[in-house]
C-alpha positions as CSV (number, residue, x, y, z in Angstrom):
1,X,-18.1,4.5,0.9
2,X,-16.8,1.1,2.9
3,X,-15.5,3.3,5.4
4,X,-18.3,5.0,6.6
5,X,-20.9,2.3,5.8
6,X,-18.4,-0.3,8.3
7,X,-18.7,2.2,11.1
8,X,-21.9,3.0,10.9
9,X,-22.6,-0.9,11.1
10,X,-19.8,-1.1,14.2
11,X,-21.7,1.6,15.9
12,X,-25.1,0.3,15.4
13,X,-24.9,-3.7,15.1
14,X,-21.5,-5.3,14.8
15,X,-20.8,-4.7,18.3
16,X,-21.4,-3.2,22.0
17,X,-19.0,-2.0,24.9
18,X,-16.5,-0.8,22.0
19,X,-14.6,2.6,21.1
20,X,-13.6,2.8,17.7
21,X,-11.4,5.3,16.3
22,X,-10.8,7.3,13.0
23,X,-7.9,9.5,12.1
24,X,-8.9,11.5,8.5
25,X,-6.2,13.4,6.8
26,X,-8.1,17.0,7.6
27,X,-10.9,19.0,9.2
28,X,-12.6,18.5,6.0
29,X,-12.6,15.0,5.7
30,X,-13.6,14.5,9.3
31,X,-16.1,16.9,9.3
32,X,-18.0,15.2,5.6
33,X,-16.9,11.7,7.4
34,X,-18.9,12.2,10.7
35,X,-21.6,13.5,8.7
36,X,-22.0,11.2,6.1
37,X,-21.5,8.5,8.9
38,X,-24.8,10.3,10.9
39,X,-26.8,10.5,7.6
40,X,-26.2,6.7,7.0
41,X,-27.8,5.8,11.0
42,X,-30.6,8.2,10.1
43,X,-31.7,6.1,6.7
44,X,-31.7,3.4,9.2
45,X,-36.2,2.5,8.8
46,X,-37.0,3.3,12.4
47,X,-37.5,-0.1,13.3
48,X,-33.8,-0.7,13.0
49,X,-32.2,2.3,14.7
50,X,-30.6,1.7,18.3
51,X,-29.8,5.3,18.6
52,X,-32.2,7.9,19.7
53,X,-31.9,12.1,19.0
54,X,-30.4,11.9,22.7
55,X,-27.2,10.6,21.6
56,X,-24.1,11.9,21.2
57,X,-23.5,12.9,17.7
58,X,-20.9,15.6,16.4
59,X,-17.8,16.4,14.3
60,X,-15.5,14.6,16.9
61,X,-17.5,11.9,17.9
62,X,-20.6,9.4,18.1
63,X,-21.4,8.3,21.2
64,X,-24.6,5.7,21.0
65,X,-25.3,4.7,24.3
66,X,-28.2,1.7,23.6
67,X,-25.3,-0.2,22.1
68,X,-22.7,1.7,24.5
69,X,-20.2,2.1,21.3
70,X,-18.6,5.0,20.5
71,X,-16.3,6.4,17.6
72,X,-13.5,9.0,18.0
73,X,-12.6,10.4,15.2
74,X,-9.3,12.8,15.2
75,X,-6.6,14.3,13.2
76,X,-2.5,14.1,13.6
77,X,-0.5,17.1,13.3
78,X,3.1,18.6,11.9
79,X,4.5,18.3,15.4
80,X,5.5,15.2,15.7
81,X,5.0,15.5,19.5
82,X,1.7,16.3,19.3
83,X,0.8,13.5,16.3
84,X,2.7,10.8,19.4
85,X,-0.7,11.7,21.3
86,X,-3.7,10.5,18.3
87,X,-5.6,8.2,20.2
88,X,-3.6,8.0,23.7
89,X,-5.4,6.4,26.5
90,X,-8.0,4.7,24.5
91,X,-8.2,1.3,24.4
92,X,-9.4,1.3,20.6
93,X,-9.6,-2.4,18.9
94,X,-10.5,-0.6,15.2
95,X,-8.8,1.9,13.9
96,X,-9.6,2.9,10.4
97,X,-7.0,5.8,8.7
98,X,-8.4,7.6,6.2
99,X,-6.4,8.8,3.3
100,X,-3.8,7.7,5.3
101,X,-0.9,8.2,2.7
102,X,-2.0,12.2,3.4
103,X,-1.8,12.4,6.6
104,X,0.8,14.1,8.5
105,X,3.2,12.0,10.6
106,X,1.4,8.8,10.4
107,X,4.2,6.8,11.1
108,X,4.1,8.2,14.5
109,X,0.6,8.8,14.9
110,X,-0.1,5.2,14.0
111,X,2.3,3.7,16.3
112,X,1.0,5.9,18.9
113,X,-2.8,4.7,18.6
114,X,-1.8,1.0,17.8
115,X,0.2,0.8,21.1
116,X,-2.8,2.2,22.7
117,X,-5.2,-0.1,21.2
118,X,-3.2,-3.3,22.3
119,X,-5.4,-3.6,25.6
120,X,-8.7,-4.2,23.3
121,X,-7.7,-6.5,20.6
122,X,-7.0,-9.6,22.2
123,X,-10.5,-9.3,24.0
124,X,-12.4,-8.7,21.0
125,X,-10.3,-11.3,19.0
126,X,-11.1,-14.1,22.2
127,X,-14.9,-13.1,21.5
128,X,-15.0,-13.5,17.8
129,X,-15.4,-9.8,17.6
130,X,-13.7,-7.3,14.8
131,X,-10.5,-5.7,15.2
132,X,-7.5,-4.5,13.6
133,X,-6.1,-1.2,11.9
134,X,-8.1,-0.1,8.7
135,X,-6.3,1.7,5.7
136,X,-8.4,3.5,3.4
137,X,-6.6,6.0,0.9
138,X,-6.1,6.9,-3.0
139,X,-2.1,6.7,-4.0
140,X,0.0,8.9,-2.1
141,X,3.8,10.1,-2.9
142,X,5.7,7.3,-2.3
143,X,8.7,9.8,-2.3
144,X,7.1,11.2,0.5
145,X,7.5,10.9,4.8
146,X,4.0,10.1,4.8
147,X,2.8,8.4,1.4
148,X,6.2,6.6,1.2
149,X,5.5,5.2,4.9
150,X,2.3,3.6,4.0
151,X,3.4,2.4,0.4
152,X,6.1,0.6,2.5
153,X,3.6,-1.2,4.8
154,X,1.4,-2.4,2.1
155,X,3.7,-3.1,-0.6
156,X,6.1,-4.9,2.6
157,X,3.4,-6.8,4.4
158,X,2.2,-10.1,3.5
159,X,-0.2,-10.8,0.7
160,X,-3.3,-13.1,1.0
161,X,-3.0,-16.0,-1.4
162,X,-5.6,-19.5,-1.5
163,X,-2.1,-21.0,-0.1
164,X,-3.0,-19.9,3.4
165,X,-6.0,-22.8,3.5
166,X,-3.5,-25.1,2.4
């Protein structure tokens, strides 16, 4: 998918010095999503691969020293004090949410994660370097905390027109 075929060209091309981070909607979906992610670097032809087999490379993250990125990858939780602490203390400039209408308190989570992220954005941005938050997700409940909260931001936020080069 886009998802996992973006970070696995983050982690192994797009960029170096960076922590990236990934918040999936359960233990499922971050367990198939770091996987897939580690099959994708390994049908890399060996004369493209930056990583070696001495890497860091499990469920919660992938740690690729040649390039000296890494990716996080986490869930929220029920507790709203707990889902406040996604992604504290890590200066993250891409953060990708995946099937974010499902995941439980986003809203919080998200702030929680963007506010930490603030730090690494205006570097990478000043380099010419990606950034930015990442929504990935089928249709959610818009009747719902979660599902309504990101139906809000998409269906709220501005939308690209040809007007923009104007």
């Amino acid at each position: 998918t886009m998802l996992k075929a973006l970070y696995t060209w983050l982690l192994e091309y797009g960029i170096s010095g960076a922590i990236f981070g990934l918040v999936t909607k359960d233990s499922s979906l971050k367990q198939e999503t770091m996987e897939s992610i580690k099959e994708q670097l390994e049908y890399l032809p060996d004369y493209l691969k930056l990583h070696t087999k001495n890497d860091v490379m499990n469920s919660d993250e992938i740690d690729i020293r040649a390039t000296k990125n890494k990716l996080k990858c986490w869930l929220s939780n029920t507790s709203p004090k707990l889902a406040a602490k996604v992604a504290r203390g890590f200066p993250i400039g891409t953060m990708g949410w995946d099937e974010a209408a499902y995941i439980e308190n986003i809203e919080i989570a998200m702030g929680s994660a963007t506010f930490s992220g603030n730090e690494a954005r205006p570097t990478l941005a000043s380099k010419g370097l990606p950034y930015g938050t990442l929504l990935f997700t089928t249709a959610g409940d818009k009747e719902s905390r979660d599902g309504g909260y990101i139906y809000r931001m998409i269906t709220n936020g501005t939308m690209f027109n040809e007007a923009f080069f104007d």
